[in-house]
C-alpha positions as CSV (number, residue, x, y, z in Angstrom):
1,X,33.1,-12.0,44.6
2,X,31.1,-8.8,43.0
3,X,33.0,-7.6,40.2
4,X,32.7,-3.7,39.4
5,X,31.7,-2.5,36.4
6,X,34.7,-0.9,34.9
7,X,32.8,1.4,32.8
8,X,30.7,3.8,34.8
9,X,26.8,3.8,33.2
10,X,27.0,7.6,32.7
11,X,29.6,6.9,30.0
12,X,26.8,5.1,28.0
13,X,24.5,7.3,28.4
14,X,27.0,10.0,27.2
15,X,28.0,8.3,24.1
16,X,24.3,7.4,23.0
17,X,23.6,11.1,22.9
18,X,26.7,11.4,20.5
19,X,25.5,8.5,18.2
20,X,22.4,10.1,18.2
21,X,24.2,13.4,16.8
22,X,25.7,11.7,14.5
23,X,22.9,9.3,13.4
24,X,20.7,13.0,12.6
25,X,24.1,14.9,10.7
26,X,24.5,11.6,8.8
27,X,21.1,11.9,7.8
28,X,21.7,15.0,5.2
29,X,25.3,14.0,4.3
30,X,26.8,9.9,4.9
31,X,24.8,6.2,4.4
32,X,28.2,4.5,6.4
33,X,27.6,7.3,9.2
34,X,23.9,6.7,9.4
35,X,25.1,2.8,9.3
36,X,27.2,3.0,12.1
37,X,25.1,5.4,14.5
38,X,22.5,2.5,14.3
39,X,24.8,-0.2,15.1
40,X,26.2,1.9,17.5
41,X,23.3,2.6,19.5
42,X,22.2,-1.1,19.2
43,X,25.3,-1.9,20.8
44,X,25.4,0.4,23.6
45,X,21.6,-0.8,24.4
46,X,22.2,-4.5,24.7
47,X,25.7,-3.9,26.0
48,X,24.5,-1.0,29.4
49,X,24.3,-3.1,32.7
50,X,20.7,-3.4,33.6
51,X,18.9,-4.5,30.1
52,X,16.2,-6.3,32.2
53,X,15.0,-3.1,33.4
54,X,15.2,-2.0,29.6
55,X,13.2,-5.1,28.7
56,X,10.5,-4.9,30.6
57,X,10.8,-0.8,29.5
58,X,10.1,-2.2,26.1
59,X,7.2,-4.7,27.3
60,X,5.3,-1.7,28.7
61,X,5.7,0.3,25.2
62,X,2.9,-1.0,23.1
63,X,3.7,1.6,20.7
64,X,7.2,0.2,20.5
65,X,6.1,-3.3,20.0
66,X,3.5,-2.9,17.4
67,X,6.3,-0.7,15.5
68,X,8.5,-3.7,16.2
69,X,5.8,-6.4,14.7
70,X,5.8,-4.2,11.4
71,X,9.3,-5.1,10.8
72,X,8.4,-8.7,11.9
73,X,5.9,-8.5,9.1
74,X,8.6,-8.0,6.8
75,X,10.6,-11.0,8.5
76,X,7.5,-13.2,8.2
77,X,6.8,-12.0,4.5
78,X,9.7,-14.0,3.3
79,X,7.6,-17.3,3.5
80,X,5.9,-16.7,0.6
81,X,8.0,-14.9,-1.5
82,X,10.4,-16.3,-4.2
83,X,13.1,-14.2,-4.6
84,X,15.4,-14.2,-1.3
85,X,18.1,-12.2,-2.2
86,X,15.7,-9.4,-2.8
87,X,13.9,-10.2,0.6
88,X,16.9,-9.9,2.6
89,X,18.5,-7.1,1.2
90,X,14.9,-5.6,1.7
91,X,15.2,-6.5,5.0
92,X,18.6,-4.9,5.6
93,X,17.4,-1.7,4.7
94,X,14.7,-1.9,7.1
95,X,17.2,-2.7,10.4
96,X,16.1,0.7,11.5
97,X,12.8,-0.3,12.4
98,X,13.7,-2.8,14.5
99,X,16.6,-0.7,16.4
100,X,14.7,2.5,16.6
101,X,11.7,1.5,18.5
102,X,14.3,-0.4,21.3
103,X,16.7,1.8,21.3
104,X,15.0,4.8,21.6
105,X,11.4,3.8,22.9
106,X,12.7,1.1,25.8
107,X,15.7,3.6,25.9
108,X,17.0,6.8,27.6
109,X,14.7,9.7,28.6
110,X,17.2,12.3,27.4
111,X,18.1,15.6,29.3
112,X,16.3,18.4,28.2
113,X,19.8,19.9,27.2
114,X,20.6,17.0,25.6
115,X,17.4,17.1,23.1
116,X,18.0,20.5,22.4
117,X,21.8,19.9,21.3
118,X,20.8,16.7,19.1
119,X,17.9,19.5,17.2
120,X,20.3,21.6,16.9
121,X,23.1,20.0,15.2
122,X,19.9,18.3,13.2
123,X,19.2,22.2,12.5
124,X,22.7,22.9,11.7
125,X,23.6,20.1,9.6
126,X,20.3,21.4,7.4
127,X,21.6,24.6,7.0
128,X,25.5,23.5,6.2
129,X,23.4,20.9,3.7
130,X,21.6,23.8,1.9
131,X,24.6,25.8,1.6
132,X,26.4,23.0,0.2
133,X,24.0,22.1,-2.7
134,X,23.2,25.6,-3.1
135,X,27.4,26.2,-3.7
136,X,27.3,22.6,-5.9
137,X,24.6,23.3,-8.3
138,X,25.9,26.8,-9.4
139,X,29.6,25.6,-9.4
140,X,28.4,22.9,-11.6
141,X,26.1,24.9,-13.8
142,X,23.3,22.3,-12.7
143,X,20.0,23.9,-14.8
144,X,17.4,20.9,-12.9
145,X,17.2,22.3,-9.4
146,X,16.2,18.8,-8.0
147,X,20.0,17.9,-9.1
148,X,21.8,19.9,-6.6
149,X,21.9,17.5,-3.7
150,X,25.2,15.9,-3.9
151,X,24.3,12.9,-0.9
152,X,20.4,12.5,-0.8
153,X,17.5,12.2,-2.5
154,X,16.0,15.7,-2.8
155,X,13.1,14.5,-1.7
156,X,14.1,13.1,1.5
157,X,16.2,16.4,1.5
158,X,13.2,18.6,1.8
159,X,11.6,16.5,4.3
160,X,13.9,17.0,6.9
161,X,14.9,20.4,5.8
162,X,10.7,20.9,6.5
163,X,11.2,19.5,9.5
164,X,14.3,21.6,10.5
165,X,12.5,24.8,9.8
166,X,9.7,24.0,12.3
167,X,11.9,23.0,14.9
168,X,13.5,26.0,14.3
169,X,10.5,27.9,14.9
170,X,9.5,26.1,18.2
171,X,12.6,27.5,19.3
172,X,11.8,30.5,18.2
173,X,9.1,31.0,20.6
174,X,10.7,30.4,23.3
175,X,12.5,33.5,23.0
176,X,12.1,37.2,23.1
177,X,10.8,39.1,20.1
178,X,14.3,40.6,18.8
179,X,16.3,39.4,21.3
180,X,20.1,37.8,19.6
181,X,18.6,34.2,19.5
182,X,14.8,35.3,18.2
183,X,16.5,36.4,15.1
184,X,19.1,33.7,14.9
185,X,16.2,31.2,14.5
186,X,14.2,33.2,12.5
187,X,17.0,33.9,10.0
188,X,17.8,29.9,10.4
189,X,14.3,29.1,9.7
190,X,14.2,31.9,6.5
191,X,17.3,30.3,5.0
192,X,15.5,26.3,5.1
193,X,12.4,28.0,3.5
194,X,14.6,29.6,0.5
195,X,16.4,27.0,0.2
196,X,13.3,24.3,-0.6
197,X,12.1,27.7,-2.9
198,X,15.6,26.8,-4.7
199,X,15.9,23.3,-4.6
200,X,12.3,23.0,-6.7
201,X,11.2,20.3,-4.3
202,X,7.2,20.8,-4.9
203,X,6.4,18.4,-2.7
204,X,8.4,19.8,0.3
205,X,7.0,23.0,-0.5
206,X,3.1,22.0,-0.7
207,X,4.2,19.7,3.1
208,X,5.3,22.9,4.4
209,X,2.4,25.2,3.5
210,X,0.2,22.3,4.9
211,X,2.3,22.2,8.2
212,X,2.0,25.9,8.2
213,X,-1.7,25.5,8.3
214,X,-1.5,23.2,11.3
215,X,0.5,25.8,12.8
216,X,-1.5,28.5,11.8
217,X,-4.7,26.5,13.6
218,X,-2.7,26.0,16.8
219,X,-1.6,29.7,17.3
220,X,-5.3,30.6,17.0
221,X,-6.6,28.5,19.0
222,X,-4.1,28.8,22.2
223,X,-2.6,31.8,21.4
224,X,-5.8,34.0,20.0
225,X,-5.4,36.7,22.3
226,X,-1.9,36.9,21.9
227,X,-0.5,39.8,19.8
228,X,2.4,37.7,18.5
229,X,0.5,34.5,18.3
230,X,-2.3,36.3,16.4
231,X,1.0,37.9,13.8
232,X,2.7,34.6,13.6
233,X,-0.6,33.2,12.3
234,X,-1.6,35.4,10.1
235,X,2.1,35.8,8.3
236,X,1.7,32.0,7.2
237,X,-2.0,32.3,6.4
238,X,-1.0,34.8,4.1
239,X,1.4,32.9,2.8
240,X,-0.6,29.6,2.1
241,X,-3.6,32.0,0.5
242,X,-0.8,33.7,-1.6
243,X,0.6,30.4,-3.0
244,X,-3.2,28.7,-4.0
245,X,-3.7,32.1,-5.9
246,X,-0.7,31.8,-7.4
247,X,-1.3,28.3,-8.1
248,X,-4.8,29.2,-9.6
249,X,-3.4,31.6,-11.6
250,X,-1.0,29.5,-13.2
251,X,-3.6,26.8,-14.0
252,X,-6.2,29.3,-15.1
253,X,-3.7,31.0,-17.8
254,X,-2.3,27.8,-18.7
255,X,-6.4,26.5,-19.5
256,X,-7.7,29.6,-21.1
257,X,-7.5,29.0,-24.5
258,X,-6.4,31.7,-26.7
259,X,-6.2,30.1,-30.1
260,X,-9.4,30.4,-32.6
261,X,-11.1,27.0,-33.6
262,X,-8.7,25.4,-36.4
263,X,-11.7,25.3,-38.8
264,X,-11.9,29.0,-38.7
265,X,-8.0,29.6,-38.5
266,X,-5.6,31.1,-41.8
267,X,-4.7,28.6,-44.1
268,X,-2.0,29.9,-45.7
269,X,1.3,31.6,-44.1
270,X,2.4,34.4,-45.8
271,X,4.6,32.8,-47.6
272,X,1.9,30.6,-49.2
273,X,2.9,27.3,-47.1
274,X,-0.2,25.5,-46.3
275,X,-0.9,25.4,-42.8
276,X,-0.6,22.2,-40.3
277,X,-3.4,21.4,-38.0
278,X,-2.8,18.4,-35.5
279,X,-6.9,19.5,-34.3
280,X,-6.7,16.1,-32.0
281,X,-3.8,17.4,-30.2
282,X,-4.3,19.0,-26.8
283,X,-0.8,19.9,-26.3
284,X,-0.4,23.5,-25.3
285,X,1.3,26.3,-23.6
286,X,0.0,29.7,-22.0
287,X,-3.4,29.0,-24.2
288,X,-1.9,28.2,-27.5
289,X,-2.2,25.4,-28.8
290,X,1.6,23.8,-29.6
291,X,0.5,21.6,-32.9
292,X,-1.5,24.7,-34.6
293,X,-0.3,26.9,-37.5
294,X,2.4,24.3,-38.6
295,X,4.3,25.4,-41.9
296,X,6.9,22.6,-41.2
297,X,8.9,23.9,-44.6
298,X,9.3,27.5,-43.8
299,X,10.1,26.4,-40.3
300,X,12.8,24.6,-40.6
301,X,14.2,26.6,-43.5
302,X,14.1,30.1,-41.0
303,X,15.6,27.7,-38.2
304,X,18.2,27.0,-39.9
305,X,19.7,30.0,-40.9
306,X,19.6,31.1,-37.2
307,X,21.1,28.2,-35.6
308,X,23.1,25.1,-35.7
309,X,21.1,22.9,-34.6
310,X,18.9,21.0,-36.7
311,X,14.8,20.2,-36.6
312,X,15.4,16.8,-38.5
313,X,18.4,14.3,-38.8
314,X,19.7,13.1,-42.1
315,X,16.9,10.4,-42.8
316,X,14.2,13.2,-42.2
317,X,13.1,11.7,-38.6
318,X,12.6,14.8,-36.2
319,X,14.8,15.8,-33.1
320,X,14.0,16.5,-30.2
321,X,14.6,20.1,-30.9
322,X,11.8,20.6,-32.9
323,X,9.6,19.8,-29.8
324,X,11.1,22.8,-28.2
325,X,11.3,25.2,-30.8
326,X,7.0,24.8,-31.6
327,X,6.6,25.0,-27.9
328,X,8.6,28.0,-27.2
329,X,7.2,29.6,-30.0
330,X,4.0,28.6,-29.1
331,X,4.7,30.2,-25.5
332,X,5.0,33.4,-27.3
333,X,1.7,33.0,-29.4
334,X,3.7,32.9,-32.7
335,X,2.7,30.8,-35.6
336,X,5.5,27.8,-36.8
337,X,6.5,29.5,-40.0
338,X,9.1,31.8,-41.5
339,X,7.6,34.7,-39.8
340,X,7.1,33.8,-36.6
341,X,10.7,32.4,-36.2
342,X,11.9,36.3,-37.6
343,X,10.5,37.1,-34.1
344,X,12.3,35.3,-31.8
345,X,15.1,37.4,-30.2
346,X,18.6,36.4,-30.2
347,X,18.8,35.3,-26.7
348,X,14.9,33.3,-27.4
349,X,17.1,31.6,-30.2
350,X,19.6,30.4,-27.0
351,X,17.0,29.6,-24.9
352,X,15.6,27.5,-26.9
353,X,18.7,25.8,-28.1
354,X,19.3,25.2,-24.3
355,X,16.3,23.1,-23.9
356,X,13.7,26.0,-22.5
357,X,10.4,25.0,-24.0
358,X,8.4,28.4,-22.3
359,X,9.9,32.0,-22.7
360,X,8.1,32.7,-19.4
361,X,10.5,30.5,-17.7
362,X,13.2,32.9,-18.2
363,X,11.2,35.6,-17.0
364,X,10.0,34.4,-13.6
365,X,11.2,32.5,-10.8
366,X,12.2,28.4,-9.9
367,X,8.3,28.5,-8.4
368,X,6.5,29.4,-11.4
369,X,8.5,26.9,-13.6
370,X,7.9,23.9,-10.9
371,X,4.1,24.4,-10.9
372,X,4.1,25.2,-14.3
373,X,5.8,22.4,-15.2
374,X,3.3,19.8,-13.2
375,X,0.2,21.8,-14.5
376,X,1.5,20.8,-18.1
377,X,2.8,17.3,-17.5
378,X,-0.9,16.2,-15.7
379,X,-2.9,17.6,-18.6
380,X,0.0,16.1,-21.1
381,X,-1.0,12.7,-19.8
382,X,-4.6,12.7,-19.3
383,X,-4.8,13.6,-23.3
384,X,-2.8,10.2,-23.5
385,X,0.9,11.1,-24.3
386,X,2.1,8.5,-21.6
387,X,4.8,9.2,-19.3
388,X,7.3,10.8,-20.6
389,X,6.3,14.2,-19.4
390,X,7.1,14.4,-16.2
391,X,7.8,12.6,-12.8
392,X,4.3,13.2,-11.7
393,X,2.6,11.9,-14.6
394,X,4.7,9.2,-14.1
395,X,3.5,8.4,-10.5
396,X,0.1,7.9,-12.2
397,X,1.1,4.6,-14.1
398,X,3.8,3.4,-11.1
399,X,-0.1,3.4,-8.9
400,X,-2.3,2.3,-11.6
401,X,0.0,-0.6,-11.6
402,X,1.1,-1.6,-7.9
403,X,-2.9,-1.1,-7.5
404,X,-3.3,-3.7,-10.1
405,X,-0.5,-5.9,-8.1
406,X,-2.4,-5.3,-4.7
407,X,-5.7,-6.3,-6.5
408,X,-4.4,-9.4,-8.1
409,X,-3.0,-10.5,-4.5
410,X,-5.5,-8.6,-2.1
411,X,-5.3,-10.6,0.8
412,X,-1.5,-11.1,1.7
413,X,0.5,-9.7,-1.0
414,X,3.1,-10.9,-3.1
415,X,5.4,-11.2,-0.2
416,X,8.8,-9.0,1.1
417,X,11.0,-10.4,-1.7
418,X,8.7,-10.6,-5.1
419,X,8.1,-6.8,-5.3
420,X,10.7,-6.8,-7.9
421,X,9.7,-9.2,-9.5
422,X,5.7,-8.3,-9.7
423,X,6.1,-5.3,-11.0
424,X,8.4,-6.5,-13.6
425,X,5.3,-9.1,-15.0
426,X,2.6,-6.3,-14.6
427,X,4.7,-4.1,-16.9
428,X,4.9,-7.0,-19.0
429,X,1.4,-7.6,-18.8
430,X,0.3,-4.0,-19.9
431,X,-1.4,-3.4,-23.4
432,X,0.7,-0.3,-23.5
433,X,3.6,-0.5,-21.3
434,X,6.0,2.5,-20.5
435,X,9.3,2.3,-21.9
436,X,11.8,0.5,-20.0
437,X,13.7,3.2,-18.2
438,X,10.3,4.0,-17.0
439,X,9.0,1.2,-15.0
440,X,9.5,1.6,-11.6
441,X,7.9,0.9,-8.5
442,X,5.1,2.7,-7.1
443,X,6.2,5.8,-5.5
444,X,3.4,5.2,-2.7
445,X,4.6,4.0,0.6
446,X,0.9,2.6,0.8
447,X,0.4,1.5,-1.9
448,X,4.0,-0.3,-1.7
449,X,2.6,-1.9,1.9
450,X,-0.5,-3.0,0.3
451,X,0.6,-4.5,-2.8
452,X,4.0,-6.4,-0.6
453,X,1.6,-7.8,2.1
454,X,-2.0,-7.3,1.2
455,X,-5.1,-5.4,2.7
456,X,-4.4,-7.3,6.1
457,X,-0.8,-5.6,6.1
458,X,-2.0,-2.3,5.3
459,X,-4.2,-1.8,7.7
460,X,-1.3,-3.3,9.9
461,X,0.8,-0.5,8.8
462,X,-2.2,2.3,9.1
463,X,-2.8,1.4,12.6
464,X,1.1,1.3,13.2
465,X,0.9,5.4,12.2
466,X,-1.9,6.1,14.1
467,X,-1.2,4.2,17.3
468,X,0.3,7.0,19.5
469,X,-2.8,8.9,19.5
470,X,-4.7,6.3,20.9
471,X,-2.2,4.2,23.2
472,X,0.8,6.6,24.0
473,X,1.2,7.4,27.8
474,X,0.9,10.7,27.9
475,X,0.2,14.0,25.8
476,X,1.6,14.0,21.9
477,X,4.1,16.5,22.1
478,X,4.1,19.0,19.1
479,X,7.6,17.8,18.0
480,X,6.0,14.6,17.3
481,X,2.5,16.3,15.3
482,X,4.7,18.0,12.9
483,X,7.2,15.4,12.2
484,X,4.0,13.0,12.0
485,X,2.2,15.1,9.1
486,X,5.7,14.9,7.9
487,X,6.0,11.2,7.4
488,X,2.4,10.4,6.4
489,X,1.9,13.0,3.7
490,X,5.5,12.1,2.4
491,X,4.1,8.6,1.7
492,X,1.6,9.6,-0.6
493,X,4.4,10.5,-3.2
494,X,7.2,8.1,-2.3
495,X,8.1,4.9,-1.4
496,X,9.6,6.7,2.2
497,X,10.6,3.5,3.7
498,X,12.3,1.7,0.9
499,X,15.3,3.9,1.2
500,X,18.0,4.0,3.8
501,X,17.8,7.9,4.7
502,X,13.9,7.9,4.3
503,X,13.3,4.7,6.5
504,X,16.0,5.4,9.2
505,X,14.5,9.4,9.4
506,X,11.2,7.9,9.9
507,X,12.3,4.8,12.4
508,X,14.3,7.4,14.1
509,X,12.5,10.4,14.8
510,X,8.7,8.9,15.3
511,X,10.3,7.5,18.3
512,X,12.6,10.2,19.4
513,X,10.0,13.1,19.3
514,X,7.2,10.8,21.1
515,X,9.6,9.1,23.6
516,X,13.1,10.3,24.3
517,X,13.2,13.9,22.9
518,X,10.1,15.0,24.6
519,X,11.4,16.5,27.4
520,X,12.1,20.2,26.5
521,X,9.4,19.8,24.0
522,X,6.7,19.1,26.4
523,X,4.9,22.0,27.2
524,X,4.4,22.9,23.2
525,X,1.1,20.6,23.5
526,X,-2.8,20.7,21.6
């Protein structure tokens, strides 16, 4: 007797392409809706009448299987590791790359219809995401930009959101010039760029200017005698050249010094106070040096009579106010002393008392303060003043260390569980070690891969990225180059996969833009 399957097969296919909306919406806003959408469409794979065919689908995908051996590498990385609970709540994170690469590359070819809705509802759950922190970081007064995401990482925020914005733009050209949806997308795509202007995500910023590059490259060279091409491509050229000048800018007013040598500075203040020179000290801002003209007396006598909060607690040790308040003034050229605070406005005194180190930083915009800010952390560490400046200069001693770890275990690593617990004895280990609250892991997805399972596992993991140029059936779609540049230049400055939004948006889309999303996307080739 033949039994007939009560479900018809379209009903799968139907409810995959809803998990799959939901998997890219949870992406911006839920971990137990990303959670589920993975299950989910595990599920409905092993569960569709005719997984054989699916199998041997997934046999013929080499791309799919080496993807799938890095996750075994993580499996197989538990035999010489120490720590299991570590190692298997490390490997519970990384369930998406061994669903992902089944799922979607020994899974459905979607409808072209079908890709466009899940982009779009990716799109539109980028948009409702920017409004959203945009609303919560003014409602809650929130002064650090990179605090506004409620759900996410702003980092993996701006990824996608970078992503969004060119998807949005692929769009875009398939339209009219000014027709309703040209300017939809177009307005779409101007919102996602503001919005990473407001969030303060550098590093989303500097991805997108790169991807604009790429873009800018492709429109010339398939598009050169096209008028809108040729427009297109010369509004983001323009836009990359404006932000290195501004850049340059920054830095070159930040390193042109404008204080005289100490040796051949006043002496006295006008009120007689001896000057203090820190001359070793490099610390500056706009050119001025912050540890020159230092009447520390007069100082904190003038501060005081102009504001409540004090320089130096009862036992004479400073605060952290007086940090500010010589680098503000500094900002401003002034000298440390009774005079130079008789210049600060009212609303400098305020600033300053709210934590604003430059007066410039009330005067321009989120952008200068972000570059400003990275300019000054970088040269604050390189003239030794550790790590406490700034994430960045952070990053410095999170690699110096996991490439110490990879070193000390160059072959295979310290295996998937004893991360933890190597960089926890290299801290240890360090002649000068960064405070506590500041030892972390390396904030390099390669560096992460190398130091967990040794040069032999990083070249693993390089030729997993690399492997669709060279064995994908087929032409890379442009979906797949942009999301690609994405992902790689996002592991320079993050540990991407060791997150469950970073390592289920890369899992996810490096196989739904090179296998199942291609369709409408395939004629936007190299």
């Amino acid at each position: 007797m033949q039994f007939k399957n009560p479900v018809p097969i379209s009903w799968f296919h139907y409810a995959n392409v809803f998990f799959s909306v939901s998997l890219v919406v949870g992406l911006f806003f839920s971990m137990p809706v990303i959670s589920t959408s993975v299950i989910a469409l595990s599920c409905l794979w092993l569960l569709e009448p005719n997984i054989i065919d699916r199998f041997n689908k997934l046999k013929n995908s080499k791309v799919s299987l080496f993807f799938l051996g890095f996750f075994l590498l993580h499996v197989f990385g538990l035999l010489w590791s120490d720590d299991m609970d570590y190692g298997f709540h490390d490997l519970n994170i990384k369930l998406p790359l061994l669903a992902m690469p089944i799922v979607l590359g020994a899974g459905y070819d979607y409808k072209p219809k079908e890709t466009k809705l899940i982009w779009h509802f990716f799109i539109a759950a980028a948009v409702t995401s920017a409004f959203i922190c945009v609303i919560y970081g003014y409602s809650n007064n929130l002064e650090n930009h990179r605090d506004w995401s409620p759900f996410i990482s702003h980092i993996r925020l701006s990824l996608m959101v970078v992503l969004a914005t060119f998807m949005t733009l692929i769009y875009a050209r398939e339209e009219k010039i000014w027709s309703a949806w040209w300017i939809i997308y177009i307005v779409v795509a101007a919102i996602l760029v503001t919005f990473l202007y407001l969030l303060n995500a550098l590093s989303g910023i500097i991805i997108l200017l790169i991807l604009a590059l790429y873009w800018v490259g492709l429109l010339f060279k398939n598009s050169i005698k096209s008028k809108k091409g040729i427009i297109t491509g010369g509004i983001f050229l323009l836009a990359i050249m404006g932000f290195t000048l501004y850049t340059y800018s920054i830095a070159n007013d930040f390193y042109t010094i404008k204080d005289v040598n100490w040796k051949q500075a006043d002496k006295l203040s006008k009120g007689g106070e001896e000057y203090r020179f820190e001359w070793g000290n490099e610390t500056k801002e706009n050119g001025y040096y912050v540890k020159y003209y230092l009447a520390d007396q007069e100082l904190n006598d003038a501060w005081l009579e102009r504001s409540n909060k004090p320089l130096y607690k009862a036992d004479g040790s400073v605060t952290p106010q007086l940090e500010i308040v010589q680098r503000y003034m500094a900002s401003k050229g002034l000298r440390k002393d009774r005079e130079g605070v008789a210049q600060l406005s009212d609303t400098d005194i305020e600033a300053i008392e709210n934590g604003v180190t430059n007066y410039r930083f009330l005067e321009r915009g989120i952008l200068y303060k972000r570059v400003y800010s990275t300019i000054w952390e970088v040269d604050r560490y390189y003239n030794g003043f550790g790590v406490s400046g700034g994430s960045l200069s952070q990053r410095f001693v999170y690699w110096k260390t996991a490439k110490q770890i990879a070193l000390d275990h160059l072959w295979i690593g310290v295996g998937t569980g004893d991360v933890k617990i190597a960089f926890k004895e290299a801290y240890e280990n360090q002649e000068n070690p960064p405070e506590e609250k500041y030892r972390l892991r390396a904030h390099n997805q390669y560096l992460t891969i190398w130091l967990t399972f040794g040069t032999l596992g990083l070249m693993y993991f390089i030729w997993v990225l690399i492997a669709p140029f060279f064995m994908h059936r087929g032409p890379i779609n442009l979906a797949f180059q942009l999301f690609w540049i994405i992902a790689i230049l996002s592991m320079i400055n993050e540990d991407t996969l060791e997150t469950q939004v970073g390592v289920t948006f890369i899992a996810y889309f490096y196989h739904f833009t090179l296998y199942a999303g291609s369709g409408y996307l395939k004629k936007h080739l190299v």
